[in-house]
N, CA, C and O atoms as a GROMACS GRO file, in nm:
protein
  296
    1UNK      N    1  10.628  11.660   8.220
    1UNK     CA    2  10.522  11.587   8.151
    1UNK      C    3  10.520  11.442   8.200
    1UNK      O    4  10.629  11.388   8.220
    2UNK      N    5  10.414  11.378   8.222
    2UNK     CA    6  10.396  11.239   8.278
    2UNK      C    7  10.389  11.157   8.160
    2UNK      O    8  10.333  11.184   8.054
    3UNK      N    9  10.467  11.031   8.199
    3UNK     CA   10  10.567  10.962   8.089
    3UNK      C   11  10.365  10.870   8.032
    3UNK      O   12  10.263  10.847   8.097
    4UNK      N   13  10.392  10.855   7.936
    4UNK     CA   14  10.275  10.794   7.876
    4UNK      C   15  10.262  10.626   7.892
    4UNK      O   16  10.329  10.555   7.816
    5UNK      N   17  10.158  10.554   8.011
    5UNK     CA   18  10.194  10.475   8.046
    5UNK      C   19  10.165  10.344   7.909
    5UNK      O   20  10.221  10.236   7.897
    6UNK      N   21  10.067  10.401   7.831
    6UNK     CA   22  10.033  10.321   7.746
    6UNK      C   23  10.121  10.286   7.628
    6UNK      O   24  10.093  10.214   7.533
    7UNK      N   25  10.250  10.363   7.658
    7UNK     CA   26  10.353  10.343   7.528
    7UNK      C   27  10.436  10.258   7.572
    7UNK      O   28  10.515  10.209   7.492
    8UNK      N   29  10.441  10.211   7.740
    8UNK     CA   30  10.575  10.156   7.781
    8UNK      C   31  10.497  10.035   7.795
    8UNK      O   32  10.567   9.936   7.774
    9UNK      N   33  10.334   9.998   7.833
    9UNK     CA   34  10.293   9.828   7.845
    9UNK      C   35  10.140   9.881   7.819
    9UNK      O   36  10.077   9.985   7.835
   10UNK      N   37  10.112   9.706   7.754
   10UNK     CA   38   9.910   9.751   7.736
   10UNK      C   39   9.889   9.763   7.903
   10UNK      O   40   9.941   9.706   7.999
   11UNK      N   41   9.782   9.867   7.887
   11UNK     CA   42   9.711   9.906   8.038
   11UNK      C   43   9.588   9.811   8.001
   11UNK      O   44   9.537   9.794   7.890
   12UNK      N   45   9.550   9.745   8.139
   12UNK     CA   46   9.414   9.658   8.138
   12UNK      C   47   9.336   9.700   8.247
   12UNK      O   48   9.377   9.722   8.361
   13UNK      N   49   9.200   9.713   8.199
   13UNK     CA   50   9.149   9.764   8.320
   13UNK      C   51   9.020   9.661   8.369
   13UNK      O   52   8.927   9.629   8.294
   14UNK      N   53   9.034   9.616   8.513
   14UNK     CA   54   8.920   9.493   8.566
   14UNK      C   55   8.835   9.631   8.640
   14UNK      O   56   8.865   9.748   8.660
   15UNK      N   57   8.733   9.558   8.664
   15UNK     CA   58   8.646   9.542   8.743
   15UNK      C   59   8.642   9.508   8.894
   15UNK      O   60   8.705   9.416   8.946
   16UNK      N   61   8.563   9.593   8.956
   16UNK     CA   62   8.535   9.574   9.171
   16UNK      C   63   8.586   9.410   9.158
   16UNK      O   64   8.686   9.358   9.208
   17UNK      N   65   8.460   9.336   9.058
   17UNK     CA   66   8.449   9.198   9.117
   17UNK      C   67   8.583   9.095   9.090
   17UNK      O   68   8.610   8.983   9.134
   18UNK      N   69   8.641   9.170   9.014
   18UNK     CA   70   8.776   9.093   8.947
   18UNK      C   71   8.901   9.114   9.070
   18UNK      O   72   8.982   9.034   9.116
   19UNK      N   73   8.873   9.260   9.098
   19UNK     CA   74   8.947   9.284   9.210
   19UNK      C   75   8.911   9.269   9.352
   19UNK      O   76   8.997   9.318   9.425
   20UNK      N   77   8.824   9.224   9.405
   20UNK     CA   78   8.757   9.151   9.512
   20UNK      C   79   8.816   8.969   9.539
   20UNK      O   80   8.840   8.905   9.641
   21UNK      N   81   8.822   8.929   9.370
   21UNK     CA   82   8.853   8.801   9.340
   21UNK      C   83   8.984   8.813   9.338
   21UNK      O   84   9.030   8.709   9.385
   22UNK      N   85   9.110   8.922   9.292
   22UNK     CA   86   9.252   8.880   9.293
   22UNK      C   87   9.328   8.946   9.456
   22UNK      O   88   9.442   8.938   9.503
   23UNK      N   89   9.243   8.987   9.489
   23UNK     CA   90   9.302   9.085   9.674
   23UNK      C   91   9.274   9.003   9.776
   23UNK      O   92   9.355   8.992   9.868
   24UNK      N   93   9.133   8.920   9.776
   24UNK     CA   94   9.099   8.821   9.870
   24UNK      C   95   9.041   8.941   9.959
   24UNK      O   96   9.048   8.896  10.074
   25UNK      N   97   8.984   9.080   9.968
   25UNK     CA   98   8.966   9.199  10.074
   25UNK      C   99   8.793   9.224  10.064
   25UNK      O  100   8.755   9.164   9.964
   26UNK      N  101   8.712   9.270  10.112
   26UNK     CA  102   8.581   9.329  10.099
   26UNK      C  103   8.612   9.438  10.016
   26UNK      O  104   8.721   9.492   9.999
   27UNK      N  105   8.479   9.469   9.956
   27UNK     CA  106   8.465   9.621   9.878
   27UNK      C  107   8.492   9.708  10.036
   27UNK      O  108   8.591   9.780  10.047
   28UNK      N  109   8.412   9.694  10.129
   28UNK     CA  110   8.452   9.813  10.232
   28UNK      C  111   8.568   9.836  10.296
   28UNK      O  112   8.602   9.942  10.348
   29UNK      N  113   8.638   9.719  10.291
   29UNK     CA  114   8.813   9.728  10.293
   29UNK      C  115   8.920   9.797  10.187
   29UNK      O  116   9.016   9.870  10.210
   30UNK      N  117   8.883   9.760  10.098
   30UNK     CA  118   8.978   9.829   9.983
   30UNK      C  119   8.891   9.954   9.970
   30UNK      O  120   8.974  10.045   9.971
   31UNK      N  121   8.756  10.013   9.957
   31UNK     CA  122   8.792  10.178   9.973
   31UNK      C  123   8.812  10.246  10.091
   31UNK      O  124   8.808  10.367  10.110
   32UNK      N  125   8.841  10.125  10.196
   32UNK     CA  126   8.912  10.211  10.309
   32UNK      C  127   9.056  10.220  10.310
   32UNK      O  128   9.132  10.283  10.383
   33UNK      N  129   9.070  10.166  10.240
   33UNK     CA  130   9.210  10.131  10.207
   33UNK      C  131   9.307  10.234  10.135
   33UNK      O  132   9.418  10.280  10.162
   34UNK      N  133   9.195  10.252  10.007
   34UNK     CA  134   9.205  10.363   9.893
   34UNK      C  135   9.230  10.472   9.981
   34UNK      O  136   9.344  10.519   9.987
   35UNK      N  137   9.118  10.525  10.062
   35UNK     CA  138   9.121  10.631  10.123
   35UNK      C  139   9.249  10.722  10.244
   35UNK      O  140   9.271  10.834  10.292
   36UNK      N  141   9.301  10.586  10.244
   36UNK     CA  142   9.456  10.559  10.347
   36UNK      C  143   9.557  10.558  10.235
   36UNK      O  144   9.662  10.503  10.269
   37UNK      N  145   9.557  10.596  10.128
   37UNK     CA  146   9.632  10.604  10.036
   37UNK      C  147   9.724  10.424  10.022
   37UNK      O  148   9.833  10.394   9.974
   38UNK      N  149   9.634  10.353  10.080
   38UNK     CA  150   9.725  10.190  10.103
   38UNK      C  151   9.673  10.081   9.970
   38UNK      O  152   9.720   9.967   9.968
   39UNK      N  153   9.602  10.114   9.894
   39UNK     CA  154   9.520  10.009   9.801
   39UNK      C  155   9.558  10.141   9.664
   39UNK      O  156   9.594  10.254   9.696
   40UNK      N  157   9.543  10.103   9.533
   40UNK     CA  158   9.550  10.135   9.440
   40UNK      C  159   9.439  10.223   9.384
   40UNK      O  160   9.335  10.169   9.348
   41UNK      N  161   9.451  10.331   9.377
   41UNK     CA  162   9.282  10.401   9.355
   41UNK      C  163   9.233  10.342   9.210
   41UNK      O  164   9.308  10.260   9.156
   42UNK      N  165   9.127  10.374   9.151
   42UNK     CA  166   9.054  10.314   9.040
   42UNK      C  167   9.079  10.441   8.964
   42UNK      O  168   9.135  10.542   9.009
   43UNK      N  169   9.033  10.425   8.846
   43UNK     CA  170   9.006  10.500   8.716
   43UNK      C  171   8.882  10.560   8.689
   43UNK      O  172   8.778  10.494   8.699
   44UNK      N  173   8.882  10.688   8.652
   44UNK     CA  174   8.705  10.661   8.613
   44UNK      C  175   8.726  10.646   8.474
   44UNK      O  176   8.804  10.724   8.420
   45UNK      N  177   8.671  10.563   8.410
   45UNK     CA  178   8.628  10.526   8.264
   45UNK      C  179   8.527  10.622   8.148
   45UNK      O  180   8.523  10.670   8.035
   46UNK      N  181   8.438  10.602   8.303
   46UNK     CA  182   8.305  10.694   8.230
   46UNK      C  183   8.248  10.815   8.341
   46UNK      O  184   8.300  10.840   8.450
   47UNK      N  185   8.132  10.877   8.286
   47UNK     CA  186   8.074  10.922   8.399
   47UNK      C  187   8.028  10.829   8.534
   47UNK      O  188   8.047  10.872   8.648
   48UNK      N  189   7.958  10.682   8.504
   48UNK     CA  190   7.945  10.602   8.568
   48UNK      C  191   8.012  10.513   8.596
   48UNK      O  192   7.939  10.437   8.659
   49UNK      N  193   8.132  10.460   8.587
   49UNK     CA  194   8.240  10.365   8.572
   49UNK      C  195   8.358  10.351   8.616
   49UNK      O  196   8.438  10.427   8.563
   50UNK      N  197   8.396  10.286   8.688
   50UNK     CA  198   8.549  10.290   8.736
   50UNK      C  199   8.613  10.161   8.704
   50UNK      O  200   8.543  10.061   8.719
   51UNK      N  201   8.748  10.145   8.657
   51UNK     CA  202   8.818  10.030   8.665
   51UNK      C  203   8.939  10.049   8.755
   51UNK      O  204   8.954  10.150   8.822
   52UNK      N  205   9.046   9.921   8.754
   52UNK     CA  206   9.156   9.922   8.824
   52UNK      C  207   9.254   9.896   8.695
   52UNK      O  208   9.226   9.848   8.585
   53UNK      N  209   9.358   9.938   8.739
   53UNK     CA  210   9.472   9.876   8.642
   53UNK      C  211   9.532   9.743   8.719
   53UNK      O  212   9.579   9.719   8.831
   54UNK      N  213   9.501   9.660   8.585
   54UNK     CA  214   9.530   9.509   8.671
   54UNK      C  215   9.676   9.535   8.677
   54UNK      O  216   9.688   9.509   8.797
   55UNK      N  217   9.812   9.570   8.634
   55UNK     CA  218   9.945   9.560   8.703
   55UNK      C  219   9.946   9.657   8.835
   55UNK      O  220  10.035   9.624   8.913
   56UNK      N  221   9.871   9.763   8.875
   56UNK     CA  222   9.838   9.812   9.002
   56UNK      C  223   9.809   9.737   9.112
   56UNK      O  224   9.846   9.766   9.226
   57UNK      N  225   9.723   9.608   9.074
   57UNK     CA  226   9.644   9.533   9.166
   57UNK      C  227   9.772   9.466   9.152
   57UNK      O  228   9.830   9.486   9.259
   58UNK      N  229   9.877   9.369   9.047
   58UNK     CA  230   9.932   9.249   9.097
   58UNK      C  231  10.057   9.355   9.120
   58UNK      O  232  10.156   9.298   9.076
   59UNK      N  233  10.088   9.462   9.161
   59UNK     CA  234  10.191   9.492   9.202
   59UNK      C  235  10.189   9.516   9.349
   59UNK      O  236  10.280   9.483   9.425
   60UNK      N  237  10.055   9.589   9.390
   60UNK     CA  238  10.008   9.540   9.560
   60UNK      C  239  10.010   9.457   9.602
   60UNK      O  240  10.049   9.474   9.718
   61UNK      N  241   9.979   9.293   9.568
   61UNK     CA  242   9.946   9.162   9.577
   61UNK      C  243  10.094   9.134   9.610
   61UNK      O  244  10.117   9.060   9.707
   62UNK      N  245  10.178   9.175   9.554
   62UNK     CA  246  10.333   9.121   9.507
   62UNK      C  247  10.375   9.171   9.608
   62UNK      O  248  10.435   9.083   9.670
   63UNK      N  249  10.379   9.306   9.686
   63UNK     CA  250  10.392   9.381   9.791
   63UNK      C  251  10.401   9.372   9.916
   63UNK      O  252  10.486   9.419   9.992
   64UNK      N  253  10.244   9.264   9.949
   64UNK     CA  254  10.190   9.184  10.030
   64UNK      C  255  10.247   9.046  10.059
   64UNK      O  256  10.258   8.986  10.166
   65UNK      N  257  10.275   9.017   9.946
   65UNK     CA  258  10.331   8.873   9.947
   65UNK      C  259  10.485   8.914  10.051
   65UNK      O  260  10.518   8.854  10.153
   66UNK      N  261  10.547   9.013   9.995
   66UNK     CA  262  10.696   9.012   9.979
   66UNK      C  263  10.707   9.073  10.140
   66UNK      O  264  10.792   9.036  10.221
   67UNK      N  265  10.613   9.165  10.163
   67UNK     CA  266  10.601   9.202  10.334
   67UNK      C  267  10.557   9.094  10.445
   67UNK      O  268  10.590   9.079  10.563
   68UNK      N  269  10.461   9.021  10.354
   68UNK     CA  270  10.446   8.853  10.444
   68UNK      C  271  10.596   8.798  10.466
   68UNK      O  272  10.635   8.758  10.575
   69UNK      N  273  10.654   8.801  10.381
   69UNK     CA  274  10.794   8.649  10.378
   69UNK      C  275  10.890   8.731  10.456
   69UNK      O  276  10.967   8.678  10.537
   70UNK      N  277  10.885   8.859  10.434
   70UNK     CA  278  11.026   8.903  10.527
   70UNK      C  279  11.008   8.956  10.692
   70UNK      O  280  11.088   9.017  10.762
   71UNK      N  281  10.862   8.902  10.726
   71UNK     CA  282  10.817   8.925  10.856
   71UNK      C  283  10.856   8.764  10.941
   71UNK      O  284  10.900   8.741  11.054
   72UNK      N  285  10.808   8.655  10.805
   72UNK     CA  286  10.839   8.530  10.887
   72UNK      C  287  10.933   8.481  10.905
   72UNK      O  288  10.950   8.383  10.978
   73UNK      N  289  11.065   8.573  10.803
   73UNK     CA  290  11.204   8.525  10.846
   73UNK      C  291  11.276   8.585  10.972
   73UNK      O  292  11.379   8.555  11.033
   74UNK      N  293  11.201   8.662  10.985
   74UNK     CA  294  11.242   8.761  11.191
   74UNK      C  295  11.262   8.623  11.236
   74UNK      O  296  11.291   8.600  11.353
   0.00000   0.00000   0.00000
């Protein structure tokens, strides 16, 4: 059984434009990205609707950061 994520932290869910604004990437980058299994896939909400889980997004971000710093210490 998959552990219930909403019991262990509140889940928040943004928006393309929120996540466009915290990745610094194009929309056509991050669902190419998605599609490379390399970016965080979205949620669907609704029939029409998708969000992200914002600790998804700052745990990629964090990822990025941490693969930047240990490339410039080579």
């Amino acid at each position: 059984m998959e552990k219930d994520m909403a019991s262990s932290s509140e889940i928040r869910f943004i928006k393309l434009p929120e996540v466009l604004a915290l990745c610094g990437r194009s929309k056509s980058s991050i669902y190419g990205a998605i599609k490379k299994g390399e970016f965080p896939a979205p949620v669907k909400l609704s029939r029409r609707s998708v969000g992200w889980i914002h600790s998804e997004i700052a745990s990629w971000a964090a990822a990025r950061v941490r693969a930047s710093r240990s490339h410039a210490q080579r």
